[in-house]
C-alpha positions, 0 to 999 in steps of 0.5 A: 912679373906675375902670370897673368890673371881674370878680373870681372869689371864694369867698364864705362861705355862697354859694359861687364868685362873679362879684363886681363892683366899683368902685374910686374915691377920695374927695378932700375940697377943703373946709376941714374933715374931712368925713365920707363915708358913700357908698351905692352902687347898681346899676341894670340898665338893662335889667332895671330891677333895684336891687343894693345895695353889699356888704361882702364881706370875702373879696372886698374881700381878693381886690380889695386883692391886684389893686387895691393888693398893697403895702397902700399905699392901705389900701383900705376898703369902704363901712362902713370909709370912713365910720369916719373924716373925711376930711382937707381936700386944701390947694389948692397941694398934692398932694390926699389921696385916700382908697380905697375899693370898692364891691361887688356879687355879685348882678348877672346874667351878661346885664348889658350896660347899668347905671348906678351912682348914688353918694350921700354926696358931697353934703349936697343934698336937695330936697323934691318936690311931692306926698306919699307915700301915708301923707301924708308929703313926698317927698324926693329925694337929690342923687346921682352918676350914672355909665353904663356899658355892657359889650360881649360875652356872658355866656358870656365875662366880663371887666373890659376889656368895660365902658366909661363912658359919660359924661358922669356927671350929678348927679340928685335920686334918690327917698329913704326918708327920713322928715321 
């Protein structure tokens, strides 16, 4: 992945927007096609609030022409990524690496210090003591955690102010999921 960066975009029904992005590659070292159906959040560490990945086609367009302006690496967003398996790398050679973006157009000037957790990379689930409040277990998501922090103001915002602060840790995040 690359640290995050600032795009400026017009985004229909909204208007101008300071949209943050992603970019990363999914490499598959298994034997067999894998499917990957990432789900990306963004957590403001300081503010505790949750922004949900995006697809937002006027700013996916936007990310390619910087990101990728020959269309070589077909650049695809969450729902895109998970339209085909991805193929098996062979060990002794070059690894095929898949692109994607993940999107964000909800996240406050004043950010500083976030993380974004990526789900989808890993089968592990674990069930947790305890039981959610209508009786049910509590499940909990084998899931990529990956710190940032951005130095600077919101006045003056630029992609080369956020920095990863590693190292990235795997974590058992709390799930919707019903049992």
């Amino acid at each position: 992945f690359k640290d995050p960066r600032l795009v400026t975009v017009d985004i229909p029904g909204k208007g101008r927007r300071l949209v943050w992005y992603m970019w990363y590659q999914v490499i598959n070292y298994t034997k067999e096609p894998r499917v990957f159906v990432p789900d990306f959040e963004w957590v403001n560490l300081e503010t505790n609030t949750v922004h949900h990945d995006q697809i937002l086609p006027k700013a996916q367009e936007a990310i390619r022409k910087l990101e990728d302006p020959t269309g070589y690496l077909d650049i695809k967003n969450s729902v895109t990524i998970a339209s085909q398996p991805i193929p098996p790398s062979k060990p002794d050679a070059a690894p095929i690496a898949v692109t994607g973006v993940a999107m964000w157009d909800d996240v406050t000037a004043d950010t500083t210090r976030f993380s974004i957790f990526v789900s989808g990379l890993s089968n592990g689930w674990t069930e947790v003591d305890g039981k959610t409040p209508d009786g049910k277990p509590v499940m909990r998501r084998k899931t990529l955690q990956l710190n940032f922090k951005r130095v600077g103001d919101q006045y003056v915002q630029n992609s080369q102010q956020i920095r990863f602060v590693g190292p990235e840790e795997w974590v058992y995040r709390a799930s919707t999921l019903t049992v």
